[in-house]
DSSP file (Angstrom, degrees, kcal/mol; ACC not computed):
  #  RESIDUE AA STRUCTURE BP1 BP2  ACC     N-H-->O    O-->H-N    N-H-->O    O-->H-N    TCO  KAPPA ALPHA  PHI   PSI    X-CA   Y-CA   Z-CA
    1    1 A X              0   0    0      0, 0.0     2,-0.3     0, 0.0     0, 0.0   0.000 360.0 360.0 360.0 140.7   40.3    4.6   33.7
    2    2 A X        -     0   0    0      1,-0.0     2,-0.4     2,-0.0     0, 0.0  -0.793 360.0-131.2-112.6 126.8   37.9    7.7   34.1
    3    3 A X        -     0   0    0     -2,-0.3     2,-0.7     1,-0.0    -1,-0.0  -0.718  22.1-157.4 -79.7 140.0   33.9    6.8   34.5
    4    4 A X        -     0   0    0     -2,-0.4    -2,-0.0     2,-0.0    -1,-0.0  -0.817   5.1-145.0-113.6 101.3   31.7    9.0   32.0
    5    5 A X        -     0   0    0     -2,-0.7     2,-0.4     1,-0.0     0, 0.0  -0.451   8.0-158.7 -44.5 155.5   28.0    9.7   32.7
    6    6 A X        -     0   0    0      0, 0.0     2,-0.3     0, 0.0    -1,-0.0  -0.965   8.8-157.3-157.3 112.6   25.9    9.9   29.7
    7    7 A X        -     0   0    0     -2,-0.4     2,-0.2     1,-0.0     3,-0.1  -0.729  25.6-112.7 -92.8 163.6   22.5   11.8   30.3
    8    8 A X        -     0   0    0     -2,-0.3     2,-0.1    67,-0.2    68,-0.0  -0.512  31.8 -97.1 -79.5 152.2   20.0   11.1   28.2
    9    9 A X        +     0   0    0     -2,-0.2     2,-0.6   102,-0.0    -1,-0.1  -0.496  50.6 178.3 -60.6 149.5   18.7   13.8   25.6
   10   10 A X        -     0   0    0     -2,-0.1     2,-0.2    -3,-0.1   107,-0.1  -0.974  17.3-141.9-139.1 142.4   15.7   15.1   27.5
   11   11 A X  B     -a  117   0A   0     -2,-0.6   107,-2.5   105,-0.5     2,-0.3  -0.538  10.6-126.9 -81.5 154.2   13.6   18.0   25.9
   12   12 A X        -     0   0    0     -2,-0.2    46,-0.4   105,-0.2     2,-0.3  -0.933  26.0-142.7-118.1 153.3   12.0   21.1   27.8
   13   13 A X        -     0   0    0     -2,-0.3    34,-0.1   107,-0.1   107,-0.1  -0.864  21.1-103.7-123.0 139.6    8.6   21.3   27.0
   14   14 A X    >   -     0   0    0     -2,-0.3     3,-2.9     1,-0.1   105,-0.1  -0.231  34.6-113.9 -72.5 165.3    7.0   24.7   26.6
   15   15 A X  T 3  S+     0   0    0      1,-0.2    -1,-0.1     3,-0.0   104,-0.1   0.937 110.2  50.3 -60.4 -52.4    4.9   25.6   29.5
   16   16 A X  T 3  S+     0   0    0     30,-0.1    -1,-0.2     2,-0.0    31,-0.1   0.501  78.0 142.4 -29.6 -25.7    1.6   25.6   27.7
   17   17 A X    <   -     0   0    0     -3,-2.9     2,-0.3    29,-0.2    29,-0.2  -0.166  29.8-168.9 -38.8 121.3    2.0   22.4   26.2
   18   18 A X  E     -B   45   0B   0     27,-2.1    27,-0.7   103,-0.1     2,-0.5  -0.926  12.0-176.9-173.4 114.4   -1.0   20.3   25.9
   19   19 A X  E     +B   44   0B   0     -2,-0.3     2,-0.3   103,-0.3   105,-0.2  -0.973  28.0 153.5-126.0 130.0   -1.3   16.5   25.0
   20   20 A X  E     -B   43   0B   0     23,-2.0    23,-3.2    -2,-0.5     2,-0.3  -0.999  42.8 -94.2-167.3 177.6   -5.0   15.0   24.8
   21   21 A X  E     +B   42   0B   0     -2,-0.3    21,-0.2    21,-0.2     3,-0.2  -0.718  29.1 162.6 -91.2 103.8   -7.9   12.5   23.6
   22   22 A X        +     0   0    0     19,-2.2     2,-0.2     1,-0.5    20,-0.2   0.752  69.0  52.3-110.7  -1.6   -9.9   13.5   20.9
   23   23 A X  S    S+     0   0    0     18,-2.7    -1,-0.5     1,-0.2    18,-0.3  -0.960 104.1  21.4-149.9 146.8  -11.0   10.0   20.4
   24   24 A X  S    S-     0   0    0     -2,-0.2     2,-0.3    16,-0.2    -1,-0.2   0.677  83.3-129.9 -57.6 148.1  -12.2    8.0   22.3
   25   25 A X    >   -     0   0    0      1,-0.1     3,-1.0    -3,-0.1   101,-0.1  -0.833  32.4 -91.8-101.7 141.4  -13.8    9.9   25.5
   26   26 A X  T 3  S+     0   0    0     -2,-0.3   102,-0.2     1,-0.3    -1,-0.1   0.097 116.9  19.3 -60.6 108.4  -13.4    9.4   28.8
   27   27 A X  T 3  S+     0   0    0    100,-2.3   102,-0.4     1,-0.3    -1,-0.3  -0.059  88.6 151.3 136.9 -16.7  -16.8    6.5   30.0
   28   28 A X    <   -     0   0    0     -3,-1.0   101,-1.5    99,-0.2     2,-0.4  -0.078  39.2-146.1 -79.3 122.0  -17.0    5.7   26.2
   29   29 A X  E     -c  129   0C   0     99,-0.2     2,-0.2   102,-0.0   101,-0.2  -0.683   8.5-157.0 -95.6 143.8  -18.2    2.0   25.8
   30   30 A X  E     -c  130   0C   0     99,-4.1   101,-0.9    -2,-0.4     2,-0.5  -0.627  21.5-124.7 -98.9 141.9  -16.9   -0.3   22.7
   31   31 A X    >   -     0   0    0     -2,-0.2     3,-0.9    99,-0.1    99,-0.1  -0.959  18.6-138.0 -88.3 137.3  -18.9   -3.3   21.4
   32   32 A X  T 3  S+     0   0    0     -2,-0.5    -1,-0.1     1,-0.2     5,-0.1   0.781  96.8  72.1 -65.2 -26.8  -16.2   -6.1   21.8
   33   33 A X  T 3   +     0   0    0     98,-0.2     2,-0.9     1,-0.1    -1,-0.2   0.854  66.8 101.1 -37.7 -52.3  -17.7   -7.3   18.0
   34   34 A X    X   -     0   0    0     -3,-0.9     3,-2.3     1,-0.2    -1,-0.1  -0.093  54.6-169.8 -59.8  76.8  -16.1   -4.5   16.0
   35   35 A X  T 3   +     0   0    0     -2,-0.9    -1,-0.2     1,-0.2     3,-0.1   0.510  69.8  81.3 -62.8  -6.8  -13.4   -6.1   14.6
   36   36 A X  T 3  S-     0   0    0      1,-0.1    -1,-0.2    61,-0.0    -2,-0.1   0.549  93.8-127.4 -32.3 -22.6  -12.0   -2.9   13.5
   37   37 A X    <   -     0   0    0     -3,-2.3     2,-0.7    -5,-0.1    60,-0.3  -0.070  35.6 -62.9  87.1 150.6  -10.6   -1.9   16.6
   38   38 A X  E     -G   96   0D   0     58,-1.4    58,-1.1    -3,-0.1     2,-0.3  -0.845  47.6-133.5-104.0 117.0  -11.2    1.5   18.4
   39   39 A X  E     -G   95   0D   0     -2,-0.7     2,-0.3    56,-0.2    56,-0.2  -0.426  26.0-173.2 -69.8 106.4  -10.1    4.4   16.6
   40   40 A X  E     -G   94   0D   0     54,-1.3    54,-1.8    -2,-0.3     2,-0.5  -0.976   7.5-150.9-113.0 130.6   -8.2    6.8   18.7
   41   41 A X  E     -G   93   0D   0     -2,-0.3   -18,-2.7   -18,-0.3   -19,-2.2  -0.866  12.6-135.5 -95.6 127.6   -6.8   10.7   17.8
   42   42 A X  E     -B   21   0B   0     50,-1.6     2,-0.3    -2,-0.5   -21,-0.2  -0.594  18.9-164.1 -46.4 111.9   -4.2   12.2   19.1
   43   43 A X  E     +B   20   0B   0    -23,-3.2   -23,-2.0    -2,-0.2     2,-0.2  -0.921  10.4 175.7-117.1 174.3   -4.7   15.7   20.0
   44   44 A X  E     -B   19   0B   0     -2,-0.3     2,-0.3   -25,-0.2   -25,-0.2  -0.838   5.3-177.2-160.3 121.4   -1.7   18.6   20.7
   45   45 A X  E     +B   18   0B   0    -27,-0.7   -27,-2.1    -2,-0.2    -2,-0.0  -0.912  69.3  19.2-105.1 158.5   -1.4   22.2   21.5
   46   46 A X  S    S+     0   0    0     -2,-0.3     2,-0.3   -29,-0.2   -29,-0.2   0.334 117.6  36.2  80.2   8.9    1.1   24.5   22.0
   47   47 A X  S    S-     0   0    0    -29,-0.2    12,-0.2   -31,-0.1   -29,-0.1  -0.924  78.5 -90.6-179.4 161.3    4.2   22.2   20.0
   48   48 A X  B     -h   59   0E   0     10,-0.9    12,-1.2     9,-0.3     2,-0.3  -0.198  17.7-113.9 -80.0 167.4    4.5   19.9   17.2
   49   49 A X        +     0   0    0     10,-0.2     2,-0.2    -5,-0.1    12,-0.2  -0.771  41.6 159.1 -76.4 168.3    4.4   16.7   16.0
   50   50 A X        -     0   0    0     -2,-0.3    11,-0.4     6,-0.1    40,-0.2  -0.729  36.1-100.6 177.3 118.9    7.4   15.3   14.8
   51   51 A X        -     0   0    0     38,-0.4    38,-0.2    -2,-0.2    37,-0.1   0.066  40.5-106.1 -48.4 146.1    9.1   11.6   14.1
   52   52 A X  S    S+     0   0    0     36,-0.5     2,-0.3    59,-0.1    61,-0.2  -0.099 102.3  53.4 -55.3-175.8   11.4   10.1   16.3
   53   53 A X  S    S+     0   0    0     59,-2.3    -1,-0.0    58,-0.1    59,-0.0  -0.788  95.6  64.7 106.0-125.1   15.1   10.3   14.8
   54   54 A X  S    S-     0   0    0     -2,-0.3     2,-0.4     1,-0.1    58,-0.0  -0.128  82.2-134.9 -37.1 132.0   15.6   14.5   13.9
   55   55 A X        +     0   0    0     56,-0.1     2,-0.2     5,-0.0    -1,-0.1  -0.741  33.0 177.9-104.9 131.7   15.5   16.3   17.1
   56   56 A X        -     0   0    0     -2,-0.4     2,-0.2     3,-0.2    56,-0.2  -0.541  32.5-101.1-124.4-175.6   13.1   19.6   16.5
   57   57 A X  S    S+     0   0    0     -2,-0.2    -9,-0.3     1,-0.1   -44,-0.1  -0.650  96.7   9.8 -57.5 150.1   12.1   22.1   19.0
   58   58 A X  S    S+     0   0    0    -46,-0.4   -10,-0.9    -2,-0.2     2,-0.3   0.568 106.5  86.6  88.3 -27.2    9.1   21.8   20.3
   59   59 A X  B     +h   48   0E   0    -12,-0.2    -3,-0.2    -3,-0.2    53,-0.2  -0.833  33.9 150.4-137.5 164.5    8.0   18.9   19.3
   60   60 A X        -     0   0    0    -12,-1.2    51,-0.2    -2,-0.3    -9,-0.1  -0.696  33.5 -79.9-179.0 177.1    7.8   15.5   19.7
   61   61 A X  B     -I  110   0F   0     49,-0.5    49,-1.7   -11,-0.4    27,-0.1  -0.033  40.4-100.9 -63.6 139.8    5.8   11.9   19.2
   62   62 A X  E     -D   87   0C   0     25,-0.8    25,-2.3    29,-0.3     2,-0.2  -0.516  22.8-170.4 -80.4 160.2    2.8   10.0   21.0
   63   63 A X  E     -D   86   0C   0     45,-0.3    45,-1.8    23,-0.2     2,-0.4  -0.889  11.3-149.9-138.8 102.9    3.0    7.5   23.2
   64   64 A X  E     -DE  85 107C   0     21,-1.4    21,-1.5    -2,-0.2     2,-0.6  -0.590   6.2-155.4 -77.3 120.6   -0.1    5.7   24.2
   65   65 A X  E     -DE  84 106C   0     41,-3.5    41,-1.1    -2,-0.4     2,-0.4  -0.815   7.9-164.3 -75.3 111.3   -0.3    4.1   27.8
   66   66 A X  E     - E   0 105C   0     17,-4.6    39,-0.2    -2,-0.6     3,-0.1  -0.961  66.6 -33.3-127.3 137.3   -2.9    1.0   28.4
   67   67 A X  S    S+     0   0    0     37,-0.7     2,-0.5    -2,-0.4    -1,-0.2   0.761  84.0 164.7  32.5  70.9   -3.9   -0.1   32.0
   68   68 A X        -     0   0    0     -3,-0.2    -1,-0.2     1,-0.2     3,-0.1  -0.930  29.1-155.5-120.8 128.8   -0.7    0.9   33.2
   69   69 A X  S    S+     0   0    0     -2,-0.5     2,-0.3     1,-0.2    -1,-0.2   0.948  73.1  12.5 -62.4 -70.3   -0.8    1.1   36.9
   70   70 A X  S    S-     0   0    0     -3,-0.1    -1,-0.2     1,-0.1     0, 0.0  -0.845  90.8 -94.0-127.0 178.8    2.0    3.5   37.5
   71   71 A X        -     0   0    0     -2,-0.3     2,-0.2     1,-0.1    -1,-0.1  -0.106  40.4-107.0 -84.7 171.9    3.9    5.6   35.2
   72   72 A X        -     0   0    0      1,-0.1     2,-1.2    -4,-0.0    -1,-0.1  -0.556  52.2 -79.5 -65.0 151.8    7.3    4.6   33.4
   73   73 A X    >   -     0   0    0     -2,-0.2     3,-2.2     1,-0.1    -1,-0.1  -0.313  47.8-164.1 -17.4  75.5   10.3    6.0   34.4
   74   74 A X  T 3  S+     0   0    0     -2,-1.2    42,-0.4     1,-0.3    -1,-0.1   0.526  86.9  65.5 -83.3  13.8   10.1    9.6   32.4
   75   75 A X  T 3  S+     0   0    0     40,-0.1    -1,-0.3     2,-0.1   -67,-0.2   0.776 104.1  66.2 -74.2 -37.4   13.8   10.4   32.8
   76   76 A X  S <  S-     0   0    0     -3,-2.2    40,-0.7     1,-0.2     2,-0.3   0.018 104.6 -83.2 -98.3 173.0   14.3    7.2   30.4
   77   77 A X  B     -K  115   0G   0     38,-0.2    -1,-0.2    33,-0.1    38,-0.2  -0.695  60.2-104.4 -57.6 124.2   13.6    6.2   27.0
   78   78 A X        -     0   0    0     36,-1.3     2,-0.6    -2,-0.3    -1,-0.1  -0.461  38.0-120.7 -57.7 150.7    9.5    4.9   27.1
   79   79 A X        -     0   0    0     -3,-0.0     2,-0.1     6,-0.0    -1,-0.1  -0.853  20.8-129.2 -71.6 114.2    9.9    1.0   27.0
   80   80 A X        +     0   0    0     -2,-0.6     2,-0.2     3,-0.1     5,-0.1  -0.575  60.6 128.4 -83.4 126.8    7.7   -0.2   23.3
   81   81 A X  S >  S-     0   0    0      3,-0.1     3,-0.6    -2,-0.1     5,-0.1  -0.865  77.8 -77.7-159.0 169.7    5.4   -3.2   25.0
   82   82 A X  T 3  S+     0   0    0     -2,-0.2     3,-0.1     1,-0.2    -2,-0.0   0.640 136.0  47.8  -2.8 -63.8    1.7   -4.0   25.1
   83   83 A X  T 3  S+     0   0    0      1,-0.1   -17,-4.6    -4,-0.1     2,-0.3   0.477 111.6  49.3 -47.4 -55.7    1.3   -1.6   27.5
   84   84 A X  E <   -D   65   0C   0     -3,-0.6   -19,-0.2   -19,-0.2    -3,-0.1  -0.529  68.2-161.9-115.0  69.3    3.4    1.5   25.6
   85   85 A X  E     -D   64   0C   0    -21,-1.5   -21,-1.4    -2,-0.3     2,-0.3  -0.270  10.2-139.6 -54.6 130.1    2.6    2.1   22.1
   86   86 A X  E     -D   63   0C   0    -23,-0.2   -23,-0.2    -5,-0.1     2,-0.1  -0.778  19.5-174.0 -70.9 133.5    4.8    3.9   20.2
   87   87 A X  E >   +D   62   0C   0    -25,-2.3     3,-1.2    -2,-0.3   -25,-0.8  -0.486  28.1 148.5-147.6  46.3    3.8    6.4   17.7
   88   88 A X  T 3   +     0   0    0      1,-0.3   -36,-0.5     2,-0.2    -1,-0.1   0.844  61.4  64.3 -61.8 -41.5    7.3    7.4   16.0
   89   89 A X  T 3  S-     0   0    0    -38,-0.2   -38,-0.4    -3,-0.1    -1,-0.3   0.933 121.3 -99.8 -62.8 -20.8    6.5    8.2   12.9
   90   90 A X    <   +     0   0    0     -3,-1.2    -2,-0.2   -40,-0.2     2,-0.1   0.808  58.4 176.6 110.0  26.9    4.6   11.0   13.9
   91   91 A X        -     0   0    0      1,-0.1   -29,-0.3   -29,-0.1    -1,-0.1  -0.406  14.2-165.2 -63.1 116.8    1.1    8.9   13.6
   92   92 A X  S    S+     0   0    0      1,-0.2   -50,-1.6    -2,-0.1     2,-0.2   0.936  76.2  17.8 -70.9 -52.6   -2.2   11.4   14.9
   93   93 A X  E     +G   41   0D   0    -52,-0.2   -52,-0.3   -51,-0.1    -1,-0.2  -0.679  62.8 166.2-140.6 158.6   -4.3    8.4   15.1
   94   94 A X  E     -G   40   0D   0    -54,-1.8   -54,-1.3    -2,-0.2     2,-0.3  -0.860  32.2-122.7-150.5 178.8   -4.4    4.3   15.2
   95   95 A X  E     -G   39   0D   0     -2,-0.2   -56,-0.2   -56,-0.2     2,-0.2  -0.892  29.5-149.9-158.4 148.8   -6.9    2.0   15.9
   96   96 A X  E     -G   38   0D   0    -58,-1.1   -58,-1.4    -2,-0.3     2,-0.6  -0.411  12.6-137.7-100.2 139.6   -6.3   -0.4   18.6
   97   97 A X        +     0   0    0    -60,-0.3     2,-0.3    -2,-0.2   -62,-0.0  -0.910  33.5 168.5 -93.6 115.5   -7.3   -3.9   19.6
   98   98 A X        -     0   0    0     -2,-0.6     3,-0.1   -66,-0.1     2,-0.1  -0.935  31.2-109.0-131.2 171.5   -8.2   -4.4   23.2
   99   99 A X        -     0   0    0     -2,-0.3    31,-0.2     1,-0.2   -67,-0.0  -0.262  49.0 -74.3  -0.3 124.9   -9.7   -7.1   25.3
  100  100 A X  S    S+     0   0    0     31,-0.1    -1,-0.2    -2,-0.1     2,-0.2  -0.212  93.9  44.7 -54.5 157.6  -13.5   -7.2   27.1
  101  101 A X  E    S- F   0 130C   0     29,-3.3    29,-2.4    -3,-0.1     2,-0.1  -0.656  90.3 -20.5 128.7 173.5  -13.2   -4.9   30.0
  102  102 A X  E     - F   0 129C   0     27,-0.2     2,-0.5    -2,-0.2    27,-0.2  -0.354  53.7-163.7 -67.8 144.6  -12.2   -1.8   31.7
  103  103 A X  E     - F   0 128C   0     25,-0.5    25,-5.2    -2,-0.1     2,-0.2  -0.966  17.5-162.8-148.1 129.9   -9.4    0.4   30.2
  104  104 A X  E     - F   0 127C   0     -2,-0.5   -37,-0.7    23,-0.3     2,-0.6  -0.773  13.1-176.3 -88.0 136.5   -7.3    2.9   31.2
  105  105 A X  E     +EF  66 126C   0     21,-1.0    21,-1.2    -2,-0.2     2,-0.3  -0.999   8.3 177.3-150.6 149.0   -5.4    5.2   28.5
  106  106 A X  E     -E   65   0C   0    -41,-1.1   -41,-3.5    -2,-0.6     2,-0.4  -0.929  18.2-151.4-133.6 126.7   -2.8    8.0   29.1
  107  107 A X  E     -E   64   0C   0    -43,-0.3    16,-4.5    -2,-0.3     2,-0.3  -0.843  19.5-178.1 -72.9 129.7   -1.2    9.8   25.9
  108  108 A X  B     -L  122   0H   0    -45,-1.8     2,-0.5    -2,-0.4   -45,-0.3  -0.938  21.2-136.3-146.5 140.6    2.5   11.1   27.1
  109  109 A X        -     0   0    0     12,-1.4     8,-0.9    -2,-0.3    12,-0.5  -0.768  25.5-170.2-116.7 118.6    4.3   13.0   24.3
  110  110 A X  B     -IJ  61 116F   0    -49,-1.7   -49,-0.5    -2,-0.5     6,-0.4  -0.877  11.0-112.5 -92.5 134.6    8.5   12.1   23.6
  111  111 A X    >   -     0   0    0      4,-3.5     3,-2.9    -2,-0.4   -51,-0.1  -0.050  54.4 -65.1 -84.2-175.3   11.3   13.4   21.7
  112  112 A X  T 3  S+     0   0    0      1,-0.3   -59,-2.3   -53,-0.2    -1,-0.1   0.174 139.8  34.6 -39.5 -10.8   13.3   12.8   19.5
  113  113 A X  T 3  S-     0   0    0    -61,-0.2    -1,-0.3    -2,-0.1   -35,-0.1  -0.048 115.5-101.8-134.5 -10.5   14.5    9.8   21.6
  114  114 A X  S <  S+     0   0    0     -3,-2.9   -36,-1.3     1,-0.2     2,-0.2   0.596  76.4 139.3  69.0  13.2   11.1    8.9   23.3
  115  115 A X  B     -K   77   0G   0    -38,-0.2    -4,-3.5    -5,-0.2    -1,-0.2  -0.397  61.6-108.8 -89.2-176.2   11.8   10.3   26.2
  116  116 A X  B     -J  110   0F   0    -40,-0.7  -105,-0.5    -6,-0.4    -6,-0.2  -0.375  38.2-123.1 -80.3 149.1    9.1   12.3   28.0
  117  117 A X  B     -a   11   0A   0     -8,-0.9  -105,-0.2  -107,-0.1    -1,-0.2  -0.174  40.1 -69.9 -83.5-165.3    9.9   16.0   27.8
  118  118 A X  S    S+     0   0    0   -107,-2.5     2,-0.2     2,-0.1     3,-0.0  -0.625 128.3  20.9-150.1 104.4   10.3   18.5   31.2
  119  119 A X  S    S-     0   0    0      1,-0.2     2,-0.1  -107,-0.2  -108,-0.0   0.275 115.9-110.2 -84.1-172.5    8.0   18.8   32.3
  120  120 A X        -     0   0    0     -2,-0.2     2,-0.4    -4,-0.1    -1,-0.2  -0.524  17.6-143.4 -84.0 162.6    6.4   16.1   31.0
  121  121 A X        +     0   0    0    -12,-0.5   -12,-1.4    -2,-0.1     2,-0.4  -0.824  43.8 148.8-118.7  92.5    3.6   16.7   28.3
  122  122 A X  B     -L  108   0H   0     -2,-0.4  -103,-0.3   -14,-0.2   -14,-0.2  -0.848  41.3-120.8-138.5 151.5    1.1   13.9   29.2
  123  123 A X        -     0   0    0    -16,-4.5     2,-0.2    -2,-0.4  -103,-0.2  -0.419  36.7 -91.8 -77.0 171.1   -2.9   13.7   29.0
  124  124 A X        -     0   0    0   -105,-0.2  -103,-0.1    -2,-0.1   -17,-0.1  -0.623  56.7 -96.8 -51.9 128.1   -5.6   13.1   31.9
  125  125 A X        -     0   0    0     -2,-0.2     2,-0.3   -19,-0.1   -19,-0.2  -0.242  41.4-159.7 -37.8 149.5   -6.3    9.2   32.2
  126  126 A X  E     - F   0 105C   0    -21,-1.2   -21,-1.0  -101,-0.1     2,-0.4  -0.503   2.7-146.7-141.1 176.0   -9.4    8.4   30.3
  127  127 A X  E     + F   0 104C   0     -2,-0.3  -100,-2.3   -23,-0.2     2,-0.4  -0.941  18.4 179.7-142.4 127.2  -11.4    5.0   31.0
  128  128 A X  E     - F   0 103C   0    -25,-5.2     2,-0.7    -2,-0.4   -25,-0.5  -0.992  20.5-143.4-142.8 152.7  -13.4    2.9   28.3
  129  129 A X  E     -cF  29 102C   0   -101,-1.5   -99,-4.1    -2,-0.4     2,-0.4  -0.850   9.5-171.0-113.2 114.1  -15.2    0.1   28.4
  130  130 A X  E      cF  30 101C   0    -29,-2.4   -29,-3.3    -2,-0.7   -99,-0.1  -0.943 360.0 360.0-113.4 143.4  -15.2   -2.6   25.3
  131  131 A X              0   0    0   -101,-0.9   -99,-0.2    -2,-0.4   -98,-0.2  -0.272 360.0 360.0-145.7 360.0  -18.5   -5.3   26.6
C-alpha cells in the first residue's frame, strides 16, 4: 500500500497585497455599555474579496485574530474559535462583542480554503481598550 501526501491548496499572494483596520484604530477605547458591539472594517489593497468555496485569483476572505498570543499555523486551514473569526462570505465589516480590557486584533486574509496565502497577507496588530 503506497502513502499519498495531500498538500493543502495554498494561494500566492501578489507582492503588493495589503490587508488592514479601517475600524477600529490602533489605542481606540470602547465604553463596555454599548451593547452594540464595536464595529470593525475590513480594509484590502492590491486583491479581492471573495467567499470561501470558488477559488479566484487574487483574492480571498478575512479572518479576524483576538488576543491571540502567537499566530496559527499558516500552512493550515485557520481554526474558527473565539479567537479566529471567520469572514467566509466575503463580509467587509462585523461588529464584535468583547469583554472589559485590553485587546489585541490582527486581520489575516485566506483562500478559498482559509488558508493564509504566500506570503501571508496579514495586518499590523492593533490594541483597544473596552473600560
Amino acid at each position: 500500500m503506497s502513502e499519498q501526501l495531500t498538500e493543502m491548496p495554498n494561494s500566492s499572494s501578489p507582492a503588493n497585497a495589503q490587508v488592514y483596520f479601517l475600524s477600529p484604530t490602533n489605542g481606540q477605547v470602547f465604553n463596555a455599555a454599548d451593547s452594540e458591539g464595536i464595529a470593525v472594517e475590513f480594509g484590502l489593497n492590491g486583491m479581492k474579496v471573495s467567499p470561501a468555496g470558488p477559488a479566484v485569483p487574487d483574492s480571498g476572505h478575512h479572518h479576524l485574530l483576538i488576543n491571540m498570543n502567537e499566530l496559527p499555523d499558516l500552512t493550515k486551514p485557520l481554526p474558527a474559535s473565539d479567537q479566529v473569526l471567520h469572514f467566509g462570505k466575503g463580509q467587509t465589516s462585523a461588529r464584535i462583542q468583547l469583554p472589559p480590557g485590553s485587546h489585541r486584533l490582527q486581520l489575516v486574509l485566506g483562500n478559498h480554503v482559509h488558508i493564509p496565502h504566500n506570503p501571508p497577507v496579514m495586518s499590523k496588530v492593533i490594541e483597544i481598550e473596552i473600560k
